[in-house]
C-alpha positions as CSV (number, residue, x, y, z in Angstrom):
1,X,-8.5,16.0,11.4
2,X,-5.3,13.9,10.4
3,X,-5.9,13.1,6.9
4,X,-3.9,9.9,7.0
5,X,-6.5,8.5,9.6
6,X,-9.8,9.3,6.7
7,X,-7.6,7.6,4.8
8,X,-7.0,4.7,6.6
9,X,-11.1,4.4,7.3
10,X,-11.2,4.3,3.1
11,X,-8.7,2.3,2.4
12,X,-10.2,-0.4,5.2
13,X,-13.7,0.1,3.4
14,X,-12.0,-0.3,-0.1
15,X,-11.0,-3.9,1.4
16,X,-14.4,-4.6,2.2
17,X,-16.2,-4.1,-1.0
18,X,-14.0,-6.5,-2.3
19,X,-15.3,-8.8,-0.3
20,X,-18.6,-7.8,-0.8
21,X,-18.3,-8.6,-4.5
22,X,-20.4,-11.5,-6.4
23,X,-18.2,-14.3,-5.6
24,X,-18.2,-15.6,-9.0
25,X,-16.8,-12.6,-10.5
26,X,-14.4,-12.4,-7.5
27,X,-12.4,-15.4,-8.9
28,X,-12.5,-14.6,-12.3
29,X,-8.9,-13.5,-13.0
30,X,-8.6,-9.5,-13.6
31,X,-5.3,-9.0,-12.7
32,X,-4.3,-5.5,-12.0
33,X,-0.5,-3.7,-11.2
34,X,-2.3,-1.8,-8.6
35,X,-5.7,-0.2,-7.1
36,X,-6.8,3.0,-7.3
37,X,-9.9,5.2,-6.7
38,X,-10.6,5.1,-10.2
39,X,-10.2,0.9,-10.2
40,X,-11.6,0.4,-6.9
41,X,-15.6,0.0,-7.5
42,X,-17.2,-2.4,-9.7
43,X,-21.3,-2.6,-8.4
44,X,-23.6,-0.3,-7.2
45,X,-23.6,-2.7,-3.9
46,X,-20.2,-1.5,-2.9
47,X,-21.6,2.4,-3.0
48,X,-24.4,0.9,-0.9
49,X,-22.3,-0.9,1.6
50,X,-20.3,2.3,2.4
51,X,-23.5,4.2,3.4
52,X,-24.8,1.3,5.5
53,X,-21.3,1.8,7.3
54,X,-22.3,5.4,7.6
55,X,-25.6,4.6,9.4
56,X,-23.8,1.8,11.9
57,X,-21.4,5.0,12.8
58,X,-24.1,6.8,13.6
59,X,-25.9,4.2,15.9
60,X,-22.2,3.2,17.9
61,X,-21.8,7.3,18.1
62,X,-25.3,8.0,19.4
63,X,-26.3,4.9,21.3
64,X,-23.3,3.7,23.5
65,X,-19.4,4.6,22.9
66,X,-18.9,2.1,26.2
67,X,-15.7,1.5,25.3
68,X,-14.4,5.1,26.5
69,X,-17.5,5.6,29.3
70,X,-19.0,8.0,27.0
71,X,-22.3,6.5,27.3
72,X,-25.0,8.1,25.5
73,X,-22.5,11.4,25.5
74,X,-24.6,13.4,23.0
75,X,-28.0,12.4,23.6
76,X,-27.7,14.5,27.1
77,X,-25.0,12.6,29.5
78,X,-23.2,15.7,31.7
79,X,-26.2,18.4,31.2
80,X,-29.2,19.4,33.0
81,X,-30.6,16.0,31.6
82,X,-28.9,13.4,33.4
83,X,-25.7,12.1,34.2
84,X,-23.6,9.1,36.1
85,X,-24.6,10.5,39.2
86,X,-22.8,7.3,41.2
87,X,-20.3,5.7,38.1
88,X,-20.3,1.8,39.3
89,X,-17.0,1.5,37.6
90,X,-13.8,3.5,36.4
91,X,-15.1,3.5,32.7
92,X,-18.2,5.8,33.5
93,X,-17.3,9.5,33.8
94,X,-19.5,12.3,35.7
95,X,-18.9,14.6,32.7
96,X,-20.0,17.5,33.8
97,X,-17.6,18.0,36.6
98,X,-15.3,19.9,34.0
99,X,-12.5,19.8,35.8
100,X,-11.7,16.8,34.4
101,X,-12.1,17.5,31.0
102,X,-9.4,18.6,28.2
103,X,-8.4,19.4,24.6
104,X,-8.1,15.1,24.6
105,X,-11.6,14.6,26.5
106,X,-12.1,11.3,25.4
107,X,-16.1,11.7,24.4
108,X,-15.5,14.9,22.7
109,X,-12.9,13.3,21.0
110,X,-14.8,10.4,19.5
111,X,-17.4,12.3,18.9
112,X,-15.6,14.8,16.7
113,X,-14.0,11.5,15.0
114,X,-16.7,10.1,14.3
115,X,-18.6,12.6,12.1
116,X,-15.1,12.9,10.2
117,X,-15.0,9.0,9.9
118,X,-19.4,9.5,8.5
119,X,-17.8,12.4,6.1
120,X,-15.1,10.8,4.8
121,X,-17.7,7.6,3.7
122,X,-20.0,10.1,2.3
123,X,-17.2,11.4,0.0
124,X,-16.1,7.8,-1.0
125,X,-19.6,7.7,-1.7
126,X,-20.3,10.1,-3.9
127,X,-17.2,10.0,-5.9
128,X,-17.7,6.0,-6.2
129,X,-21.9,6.3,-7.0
130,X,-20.5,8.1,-10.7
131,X,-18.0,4.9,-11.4
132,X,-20.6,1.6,-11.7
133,X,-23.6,1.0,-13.1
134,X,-26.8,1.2,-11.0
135,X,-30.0,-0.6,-12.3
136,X,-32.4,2.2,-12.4
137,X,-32.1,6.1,-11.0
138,X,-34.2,5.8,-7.8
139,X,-31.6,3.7,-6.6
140,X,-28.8,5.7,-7.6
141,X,-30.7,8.8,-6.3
142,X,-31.2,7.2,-3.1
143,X,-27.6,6.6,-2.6
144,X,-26.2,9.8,-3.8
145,X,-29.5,11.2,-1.5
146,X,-28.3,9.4,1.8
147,X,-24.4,10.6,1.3
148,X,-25.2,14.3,1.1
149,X,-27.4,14.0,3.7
150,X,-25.2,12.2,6.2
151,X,-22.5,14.7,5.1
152,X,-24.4,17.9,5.5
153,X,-26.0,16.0,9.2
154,X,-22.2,16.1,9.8
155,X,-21.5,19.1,9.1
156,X,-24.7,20.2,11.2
157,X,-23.1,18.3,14.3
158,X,-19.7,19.7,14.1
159,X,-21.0,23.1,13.7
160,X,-23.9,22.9,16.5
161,X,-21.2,21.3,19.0
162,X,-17.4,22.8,17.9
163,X,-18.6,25.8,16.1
164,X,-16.8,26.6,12.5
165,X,-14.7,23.3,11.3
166,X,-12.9,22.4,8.6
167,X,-15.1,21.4,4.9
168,X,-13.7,18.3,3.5
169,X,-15.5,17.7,0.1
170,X,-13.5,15.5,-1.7
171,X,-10.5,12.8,-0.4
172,X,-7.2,12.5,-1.7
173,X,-4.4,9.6,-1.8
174,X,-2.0,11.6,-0.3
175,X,-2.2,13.2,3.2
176,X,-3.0,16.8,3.9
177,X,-1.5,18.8,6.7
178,X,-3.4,22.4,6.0
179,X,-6.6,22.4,7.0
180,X,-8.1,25.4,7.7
181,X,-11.4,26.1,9.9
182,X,-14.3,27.7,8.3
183,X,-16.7,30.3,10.3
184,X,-19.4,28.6,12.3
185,X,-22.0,30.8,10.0
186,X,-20.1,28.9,6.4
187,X,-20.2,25.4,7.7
188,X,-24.0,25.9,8.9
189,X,-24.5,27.1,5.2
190,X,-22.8,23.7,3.7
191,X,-24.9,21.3,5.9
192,X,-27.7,23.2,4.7
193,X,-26.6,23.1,0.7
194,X,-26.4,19.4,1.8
195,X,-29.3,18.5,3.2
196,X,-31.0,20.6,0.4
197,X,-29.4,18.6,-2.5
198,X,-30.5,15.7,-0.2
199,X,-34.3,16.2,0.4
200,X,-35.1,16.4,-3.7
201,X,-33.4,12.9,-3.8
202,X,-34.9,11.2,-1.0
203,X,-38.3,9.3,-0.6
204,X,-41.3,10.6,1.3
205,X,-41.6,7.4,3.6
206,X,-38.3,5.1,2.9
207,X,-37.7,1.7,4.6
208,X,-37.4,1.8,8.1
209,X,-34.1,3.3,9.6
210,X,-33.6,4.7,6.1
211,X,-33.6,8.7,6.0
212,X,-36.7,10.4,3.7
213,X,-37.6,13.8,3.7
214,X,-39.6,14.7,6.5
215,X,-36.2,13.9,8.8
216,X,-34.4,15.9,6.6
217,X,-36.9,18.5,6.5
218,X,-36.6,18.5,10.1
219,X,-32.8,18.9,10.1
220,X,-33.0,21.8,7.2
221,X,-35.1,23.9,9.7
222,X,-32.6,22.8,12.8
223,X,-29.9,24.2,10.8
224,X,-31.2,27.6,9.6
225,X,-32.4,27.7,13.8
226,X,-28.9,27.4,14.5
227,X,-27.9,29.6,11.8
228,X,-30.2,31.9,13.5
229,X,-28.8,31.8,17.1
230,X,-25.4,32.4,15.7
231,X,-26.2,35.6,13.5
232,X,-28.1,37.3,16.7
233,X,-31.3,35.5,15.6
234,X,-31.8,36.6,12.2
235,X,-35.2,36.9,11.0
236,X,-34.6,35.6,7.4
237,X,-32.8,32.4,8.7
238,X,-36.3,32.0,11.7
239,X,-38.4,32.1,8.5
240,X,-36.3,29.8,6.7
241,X,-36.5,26.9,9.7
242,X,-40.2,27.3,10.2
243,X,-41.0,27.2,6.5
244,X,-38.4,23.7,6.8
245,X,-40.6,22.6,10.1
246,X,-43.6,23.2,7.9
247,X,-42.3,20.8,5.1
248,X,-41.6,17.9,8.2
249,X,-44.8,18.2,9.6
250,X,-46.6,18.1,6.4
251,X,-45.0,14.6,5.7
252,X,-45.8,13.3,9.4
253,X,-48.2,13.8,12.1
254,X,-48.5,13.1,16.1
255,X,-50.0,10.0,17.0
256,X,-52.7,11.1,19.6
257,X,-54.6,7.5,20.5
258,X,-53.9,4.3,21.9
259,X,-52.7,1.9,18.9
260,X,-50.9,-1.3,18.0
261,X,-49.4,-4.5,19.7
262,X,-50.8,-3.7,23.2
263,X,-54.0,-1.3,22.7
264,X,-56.2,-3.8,21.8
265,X,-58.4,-5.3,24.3
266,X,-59.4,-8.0,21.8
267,X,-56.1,-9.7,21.4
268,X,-56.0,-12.6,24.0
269,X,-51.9,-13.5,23.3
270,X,-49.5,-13.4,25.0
271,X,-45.6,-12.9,25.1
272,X,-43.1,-14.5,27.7
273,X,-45.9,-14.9,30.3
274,X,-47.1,-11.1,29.3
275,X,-50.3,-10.7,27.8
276,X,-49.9,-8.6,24.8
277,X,-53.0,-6.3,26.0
278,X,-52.2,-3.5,28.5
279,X,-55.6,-2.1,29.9
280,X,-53.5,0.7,31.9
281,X,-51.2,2.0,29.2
282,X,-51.8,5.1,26.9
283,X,-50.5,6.7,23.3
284,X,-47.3,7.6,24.9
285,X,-46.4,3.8,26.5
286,X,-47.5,2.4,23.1
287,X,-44.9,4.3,21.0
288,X,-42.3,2.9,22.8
289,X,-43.4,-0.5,22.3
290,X,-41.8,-3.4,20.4
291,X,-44.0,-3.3,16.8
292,X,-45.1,0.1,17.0
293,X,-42.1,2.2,15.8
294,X,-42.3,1.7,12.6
295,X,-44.7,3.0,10.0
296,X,-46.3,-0.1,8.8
297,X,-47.0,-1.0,12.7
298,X,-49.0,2.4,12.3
299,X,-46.8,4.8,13.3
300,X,-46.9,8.1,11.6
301,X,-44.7,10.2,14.0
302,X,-41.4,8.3,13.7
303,X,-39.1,10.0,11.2
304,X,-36.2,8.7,11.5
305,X,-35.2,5.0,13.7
306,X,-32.6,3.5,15.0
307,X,-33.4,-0.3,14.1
308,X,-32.7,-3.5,16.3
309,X,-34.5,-6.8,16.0
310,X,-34.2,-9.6,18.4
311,X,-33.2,-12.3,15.3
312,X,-30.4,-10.1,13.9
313,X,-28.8,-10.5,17.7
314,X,-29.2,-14.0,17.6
315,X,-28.0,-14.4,14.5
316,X,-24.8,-11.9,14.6
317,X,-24.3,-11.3,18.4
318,X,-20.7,-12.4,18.1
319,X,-19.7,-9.8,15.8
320,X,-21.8,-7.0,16.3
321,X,-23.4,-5.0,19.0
322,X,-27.0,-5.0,17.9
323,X,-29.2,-4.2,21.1
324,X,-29.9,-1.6,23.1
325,X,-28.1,-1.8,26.7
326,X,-31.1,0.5,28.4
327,X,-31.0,-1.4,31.3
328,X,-27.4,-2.1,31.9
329,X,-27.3,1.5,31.0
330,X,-30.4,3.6,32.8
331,X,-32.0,0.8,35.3
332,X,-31.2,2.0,38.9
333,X,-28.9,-0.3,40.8
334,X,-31.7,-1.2,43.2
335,X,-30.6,-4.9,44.0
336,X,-27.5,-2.1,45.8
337,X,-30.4,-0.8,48.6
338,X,-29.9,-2.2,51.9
339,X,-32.8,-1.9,54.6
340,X,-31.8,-0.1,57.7
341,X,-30.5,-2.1,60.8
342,X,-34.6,-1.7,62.5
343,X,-36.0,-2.9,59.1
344,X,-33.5,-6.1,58.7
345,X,-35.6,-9.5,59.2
346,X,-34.0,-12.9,60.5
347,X,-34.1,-15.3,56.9
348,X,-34.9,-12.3,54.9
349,X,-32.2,-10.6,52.2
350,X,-30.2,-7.7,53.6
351,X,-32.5,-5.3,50.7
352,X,-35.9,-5.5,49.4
353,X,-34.3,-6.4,46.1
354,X,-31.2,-8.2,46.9
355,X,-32.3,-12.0,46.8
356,X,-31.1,-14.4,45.0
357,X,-34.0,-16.2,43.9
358,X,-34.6,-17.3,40.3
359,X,-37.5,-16.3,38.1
360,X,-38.9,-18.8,35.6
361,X,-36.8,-17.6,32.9
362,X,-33.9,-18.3,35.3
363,X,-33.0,-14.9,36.0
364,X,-32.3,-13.8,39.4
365,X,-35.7,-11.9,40.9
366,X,-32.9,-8.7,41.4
367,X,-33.3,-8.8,38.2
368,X,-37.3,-8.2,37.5
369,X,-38.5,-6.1,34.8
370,X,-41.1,-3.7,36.7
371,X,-37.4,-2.6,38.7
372,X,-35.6,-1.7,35.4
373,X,-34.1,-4.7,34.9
374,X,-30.3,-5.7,35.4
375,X,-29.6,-1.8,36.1
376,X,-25.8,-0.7,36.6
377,X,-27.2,3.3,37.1
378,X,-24.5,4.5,34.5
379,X,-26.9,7.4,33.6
380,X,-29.3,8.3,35.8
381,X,-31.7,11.6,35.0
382,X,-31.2,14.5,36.9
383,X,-33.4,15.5,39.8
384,X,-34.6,18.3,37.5
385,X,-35.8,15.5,35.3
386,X,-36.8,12.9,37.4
387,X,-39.1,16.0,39.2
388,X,-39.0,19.6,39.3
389,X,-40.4,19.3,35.6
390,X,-43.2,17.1,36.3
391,X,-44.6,20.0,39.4
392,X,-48.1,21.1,38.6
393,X,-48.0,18.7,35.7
394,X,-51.2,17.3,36.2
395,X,-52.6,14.8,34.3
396,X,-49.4,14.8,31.7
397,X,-49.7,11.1,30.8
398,X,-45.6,11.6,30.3
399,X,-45.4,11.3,34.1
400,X,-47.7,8.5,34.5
401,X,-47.2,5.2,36.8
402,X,-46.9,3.2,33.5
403,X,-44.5,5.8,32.0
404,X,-41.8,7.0,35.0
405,X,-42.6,4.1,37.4
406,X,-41.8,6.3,41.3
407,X,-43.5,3.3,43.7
408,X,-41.6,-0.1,43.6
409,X,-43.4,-3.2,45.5
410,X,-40.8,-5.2,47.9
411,X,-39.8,-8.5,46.2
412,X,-37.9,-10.1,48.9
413,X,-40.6,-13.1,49.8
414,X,-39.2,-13.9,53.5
415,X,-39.7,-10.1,54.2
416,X,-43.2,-8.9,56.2
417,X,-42.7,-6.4,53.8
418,X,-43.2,-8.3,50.7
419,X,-46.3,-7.4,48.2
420,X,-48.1,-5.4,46.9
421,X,-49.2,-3.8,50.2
422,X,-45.6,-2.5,50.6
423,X,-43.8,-0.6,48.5
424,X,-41.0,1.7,48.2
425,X,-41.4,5.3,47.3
426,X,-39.1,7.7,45.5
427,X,-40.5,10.0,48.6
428,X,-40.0,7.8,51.6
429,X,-36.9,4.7,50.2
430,X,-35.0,7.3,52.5
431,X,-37.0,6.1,55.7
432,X,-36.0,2.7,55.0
433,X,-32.9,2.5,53.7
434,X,-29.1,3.6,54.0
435,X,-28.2,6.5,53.0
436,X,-25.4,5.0,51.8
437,X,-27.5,3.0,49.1
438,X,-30.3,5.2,48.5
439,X,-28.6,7.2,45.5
440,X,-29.0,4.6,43.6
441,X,-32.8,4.5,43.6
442,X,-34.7,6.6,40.9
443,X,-37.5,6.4,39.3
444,X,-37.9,3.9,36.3
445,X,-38.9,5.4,32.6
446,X,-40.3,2.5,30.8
447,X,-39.7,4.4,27.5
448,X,-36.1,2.4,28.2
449,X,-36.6,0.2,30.7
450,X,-39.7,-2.0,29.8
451,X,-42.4,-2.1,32.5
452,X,-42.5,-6.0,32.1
453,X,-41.5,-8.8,30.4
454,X,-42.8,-8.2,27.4
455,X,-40.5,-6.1,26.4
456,X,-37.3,-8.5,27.1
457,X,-37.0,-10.6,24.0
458,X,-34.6,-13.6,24.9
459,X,-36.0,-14.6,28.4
460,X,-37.6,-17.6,26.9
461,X,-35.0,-18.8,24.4
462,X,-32.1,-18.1,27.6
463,X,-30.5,-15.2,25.6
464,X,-31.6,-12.4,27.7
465,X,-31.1,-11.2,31.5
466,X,-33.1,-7.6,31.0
467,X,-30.0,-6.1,30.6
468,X,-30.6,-5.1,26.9
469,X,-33.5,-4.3,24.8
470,X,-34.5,-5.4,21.1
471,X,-36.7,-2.5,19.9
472,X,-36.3,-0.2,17.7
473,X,-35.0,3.3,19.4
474,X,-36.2,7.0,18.0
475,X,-33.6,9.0,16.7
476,X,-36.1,12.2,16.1
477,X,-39.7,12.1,16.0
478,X,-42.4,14.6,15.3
479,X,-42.9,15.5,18.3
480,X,-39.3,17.1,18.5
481,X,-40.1,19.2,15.3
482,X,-43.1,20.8,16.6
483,X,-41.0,21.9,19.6
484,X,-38.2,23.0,17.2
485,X,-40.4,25.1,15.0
486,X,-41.8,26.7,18.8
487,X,-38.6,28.0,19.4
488,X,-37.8,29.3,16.4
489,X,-41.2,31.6,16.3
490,X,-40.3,32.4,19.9
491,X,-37.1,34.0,18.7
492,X,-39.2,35.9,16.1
493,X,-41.1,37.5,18.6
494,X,-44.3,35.1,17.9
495,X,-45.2,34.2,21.3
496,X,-48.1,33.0,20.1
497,X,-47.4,30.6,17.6
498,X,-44.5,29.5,19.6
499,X,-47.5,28.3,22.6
500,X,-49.6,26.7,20.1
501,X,-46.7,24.2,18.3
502,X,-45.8,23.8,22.3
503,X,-49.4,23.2,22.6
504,X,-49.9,20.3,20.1
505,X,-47.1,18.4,21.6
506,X,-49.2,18.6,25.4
507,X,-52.0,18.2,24.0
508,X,-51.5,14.8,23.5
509,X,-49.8,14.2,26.4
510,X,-52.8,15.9,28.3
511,X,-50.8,18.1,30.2
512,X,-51.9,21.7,30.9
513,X,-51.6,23.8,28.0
514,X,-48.8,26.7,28.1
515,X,-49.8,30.3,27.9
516,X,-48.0,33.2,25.7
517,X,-46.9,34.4,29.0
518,X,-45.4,31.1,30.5
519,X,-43.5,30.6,26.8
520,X,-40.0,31.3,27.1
521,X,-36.2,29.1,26.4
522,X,-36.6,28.2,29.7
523,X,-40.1,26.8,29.1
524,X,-39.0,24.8,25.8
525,X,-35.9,23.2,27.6
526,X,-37.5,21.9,30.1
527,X,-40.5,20.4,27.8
528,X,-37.9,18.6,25.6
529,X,-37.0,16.8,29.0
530,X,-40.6,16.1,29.4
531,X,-41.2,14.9,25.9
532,X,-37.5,13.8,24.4
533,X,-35.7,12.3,27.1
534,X,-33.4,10.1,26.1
535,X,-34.0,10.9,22.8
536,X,-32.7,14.4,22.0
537,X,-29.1,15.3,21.1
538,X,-29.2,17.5,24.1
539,X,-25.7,19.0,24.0
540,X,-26.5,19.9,20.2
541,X,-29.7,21.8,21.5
542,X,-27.5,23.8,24.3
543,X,-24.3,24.3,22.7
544,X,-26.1,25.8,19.2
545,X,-28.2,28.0,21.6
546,X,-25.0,29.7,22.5
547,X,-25.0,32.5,25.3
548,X,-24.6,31.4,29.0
549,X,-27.7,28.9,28.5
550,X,-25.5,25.7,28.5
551,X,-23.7,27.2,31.3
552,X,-26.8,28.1,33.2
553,X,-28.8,25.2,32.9
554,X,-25.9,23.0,33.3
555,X,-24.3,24.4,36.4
556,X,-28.3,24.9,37.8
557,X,-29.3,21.5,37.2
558,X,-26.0,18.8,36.7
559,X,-25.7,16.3,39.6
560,X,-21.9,17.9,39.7
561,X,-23.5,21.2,40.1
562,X,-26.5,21.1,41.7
563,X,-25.7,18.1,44.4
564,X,-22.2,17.9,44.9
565,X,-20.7,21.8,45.6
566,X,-19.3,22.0,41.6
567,X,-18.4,25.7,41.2
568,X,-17.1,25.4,37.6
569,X,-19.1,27.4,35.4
570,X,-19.0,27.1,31.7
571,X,-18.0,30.1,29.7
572,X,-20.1,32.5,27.7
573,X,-20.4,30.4,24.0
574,X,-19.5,27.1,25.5
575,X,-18.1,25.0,22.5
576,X,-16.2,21.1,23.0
577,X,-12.3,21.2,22.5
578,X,-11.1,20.6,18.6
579,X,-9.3,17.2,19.5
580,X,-5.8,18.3,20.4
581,X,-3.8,15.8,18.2
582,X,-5.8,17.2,15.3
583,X,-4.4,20.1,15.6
584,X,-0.8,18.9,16.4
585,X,-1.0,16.8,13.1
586,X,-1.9,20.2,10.8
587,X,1.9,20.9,10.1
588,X,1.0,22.9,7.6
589,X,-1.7,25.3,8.9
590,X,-2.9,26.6,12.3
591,X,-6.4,25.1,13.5
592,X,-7.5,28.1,16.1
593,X,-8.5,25.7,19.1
594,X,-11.9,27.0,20.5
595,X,-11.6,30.0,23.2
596,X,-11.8,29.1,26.4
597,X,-9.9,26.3,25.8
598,X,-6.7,27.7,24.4
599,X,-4.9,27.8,27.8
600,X,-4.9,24.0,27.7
601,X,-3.2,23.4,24.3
């Protein structure tokens, strides 16, 4: 990475914690002949500040990057998980139609950015926790706690996705031009030193959004499995993640019954027209429910969330993006289907959805909550997701109606069609539809789209047209853990270990338990679609694996692939391009760009 740009990102948050100072103090005259490092901090608040701008990083990394049509990028966009199948405009990208990528691939490239820009904080960070005065040594421990963490989870990411990078403890105010990579195996070991130094620091259950040690647990064990895969699955490193797994899930457990804002049959409110009870829903609907996230909501398998609240929008929506964009982002573009010439009705819309009527919110009916909301299909799940997983699946409550919504009622009101006695199928919309439109029609998963109108905040205030949700979002939860700890007793040759953590996850989803026999990486994919979708860094998972799986399950299962006649398959050890101007910038050492993309430097 070009060291003038990390300096540039410090010498902008400098800036800010100036501004952040007491303003009293602030005007107190201290003049100085210049600023330096060693000048720049005066409270504990400014150390503070710089990890809160490591945690907002994060979120704009992981949840959207819209401004280069990297939407949702690492959480699964391009791989056997789902993809802009049909981009609506130029700024979505089918990313895994690899001819089109490059050492200058614009989501690698923020990506890899990014974790420099989190890294760079975290070293301000810790260099700046030693130079003020805190007010007690939990707090100061908390801070120095979050900065190692968020620079070993860096570390962790660069590794996982680019293989060995360059370490960058400490920062300079000079730039450096000789950077040199480290081995994939070395910068696994760092995040690991990090996240070790991390976990003694950090609290058992911290404030919501905050990290604490069962995530970091979790990560410790996702580093030594990656260790693992890379060092031909070493046995020391397999012990070393499940003893970490062991650690996360002693801290948390899976919540297996129906709980909080919407279990209760007793609780006679109500919420935008919704009644807050929902007789039909089940453990799975309820942890994606607005309230129910969070610890103190009752909530003991979230370890670590992404937090959005309806009143920060209002209050900062002109300088921040502070919502989720699930249905701009994941709701099918169904208000797009158009009925076939035999099924067109004098008076009635040219679609089923495609009116132009007004709800009582004033939002057009195209529009409604139980069809995903004001959907612009920029990711859509694979078939593989949306399907092949769910065959023989059955009673997994992951794939109930309330949970991946397949049957969609006709709203158009001048239609015979209209009602409840009508709908549209994932199985039969071909029947009566173009074929031109029916791409855009998949099925709904209300983990992201809410099923109704409870899950909109805004509506009744006019600050809302379902094209964004105000929950909180899961960046890991237990459930992922269990399912990481599987895999690495798998690789250990403990087949039956690896069907029992595999087990506790569908156990509570009441699917079908696995057999030893069934239990393969194959098998363990395909249930962190089931269970994690949306949720998972999913390029992390494939790329760390290594081998030809992110090549086989990507060219088996991507739309590019699987629907479209891509024959670009991905090399053995598939890693993303180093960013070619960082390597143009290094004047003073060569940065090896990654195999098989040497050809375009």
């Amino acid at each position: 990475m070009k060291k003038y740009q990390i300096i540039s990102v410090i010498i902008v948050l400098v800036v800010v914690s100036f501004w952040a100072c007491n303003d009293d103090d602030f005007l107190k005259e201290k003049p100085e002949s210049s600023y330096t490092y060693a000048t720049a901090y005066s409270t504990s608040s400014q150390i503070n500040d710089i990890i809160t701008e490591i945690y907002r990083e994060w979120r704009l990394l992981f949840i959207s990057n819209v401004n280069d049509g990297a939407y949702l990028f690492l959480s699964g966009n391009g791989t056997d998980m789902c993809e802009a199948k049909n981009p609506p405009s130029s700024d979505a990208v089918v990313h895994s139609n690899f001819a089109n990528w490059s050492t200058s691939y614009a989501p690698s490239k923020r990506a890899f950015d990014s974790f420099y820009k989190m890294i760079a904080n975290a070293n301000m960070a810790l260099y700046g926790v030693e130079q003020v005065t805190w007010s007690n040594e939990t707090a100061k421990n908390l801070a120095v706690g979050q900065a190692h963490f968020f620079r070993g989870f860096s570390y962790l990411n660069l590794a996982e996705l680019w293989g060995g990078v360059f370490i960058v403890e400490d920062f300079s105010e000079t730039p450096k031009f000789d950077f040199e990579r480290s081995s994939r195996k070395d910068s696994y070991l760092y995040a690991i030193a990090e996240f070790e130094l991390a976990v003694s620091l950090l609290p058992d259950y911290p404030e919501d959004g905050r990290m604490g040690k069962g995530a970091t647990w979790h990560y410790i064990a996702e580093a030594y499995l990656a260790l693992a895969n890379d060092q031909n699955d070493d046995p020391v490193y397999l012990n070393k993640s499940i003893a970490a797994a062991d650690e996360a899930i002693r801290l948390h457990a899976l919540m297996k019954n129906r709980y909080g804002v919407r279990a209760n049959p007793n609780d006679k409110g109500s919420y935008q027209n919704v009644a807050n009870y929902f007789p039909n829903g089940d453990v799975f609907f309820d942890m994606f429910q607005r309230g129910n996230t969070n610890r103190a909501g009752g909530n003991t398998e979230a370890m670590w969330l992404n937090k959005n609240e309806f009143s920060v929008y209002q209050q900062y929506a002109s300088t921040i993006n502070w919502n989720l964009p699930w249905g701009t982002l994941y709701g099918p573009i169904f208000r797009n289907l158009q009925w076939k010439n035999q099924y067109r009705e004098a008076g009635a819309s040219s679609g089923p959805f495609n009116m132009g009527k007004l709800d009582e919110f004033g939002v057009g009916l195209n529009f409604a909550a139980e069809i995903g909301g004001r959907g612009q299909a920029r990711i859509q799940p694979t078939k593989h997701n949306a399907y092949t997983v769910w065959e023989n699946c059955g009673n997994d409550i992951r794939n109930s109606p309330v949970n991946i919504v397949r049957s969609f009622r006709v709203l158009d009101s001048k239609h015979s069609f209209y009602g409840t006695n009508f709908r549209l199928t994932v199985d039969n919309v071909a029947d009566y539809c173009t074929e031109a439109t029916v791409p855009n029609f998949n099925p709904v998963f209300t983990k992201v789209c809410p099923i109704d109108n409870w899950g909109y905040e805004g509506l009744s205030v006019g600050l809302s047209n379902r094209s964004s949700v105000y929950r909180d979002h899961y960046y890991l939860r237990l459930a992922e853990t269990f399912l990481l700890r599987a895999e690495a007793k798998l690789r250990k040759g403990d087949k039956t270990g690896a069907a029992a953590d595999i087990n506790e996850v569908r156990g509570r989803a009441h699917a079908p338990l696995v057999t030893e026999a069934e239990v393969d990486i194959d098998y363990i994919l395909d249930e962190r679609i089931r269970e994690l979708f949306t949720e998972e860094r999913r390029w992390n998972t494939l790329l760390r694996m290594g081998g030809m799986i992110p090549s086989d399950r990507i060219y088996k299962y991507s739309y590019w692939s699987a629907e479209r006649g891509g024959t670009y398959k991905l090399p053995k050890d598939f890693l993303l391009p180093i960013p070619q101007n960082v390597i143009d910038s290094n004047l003073d050492a060569n940065i090896e760009q990654n195999e098989c993309w040497k050809q375009s430097q």
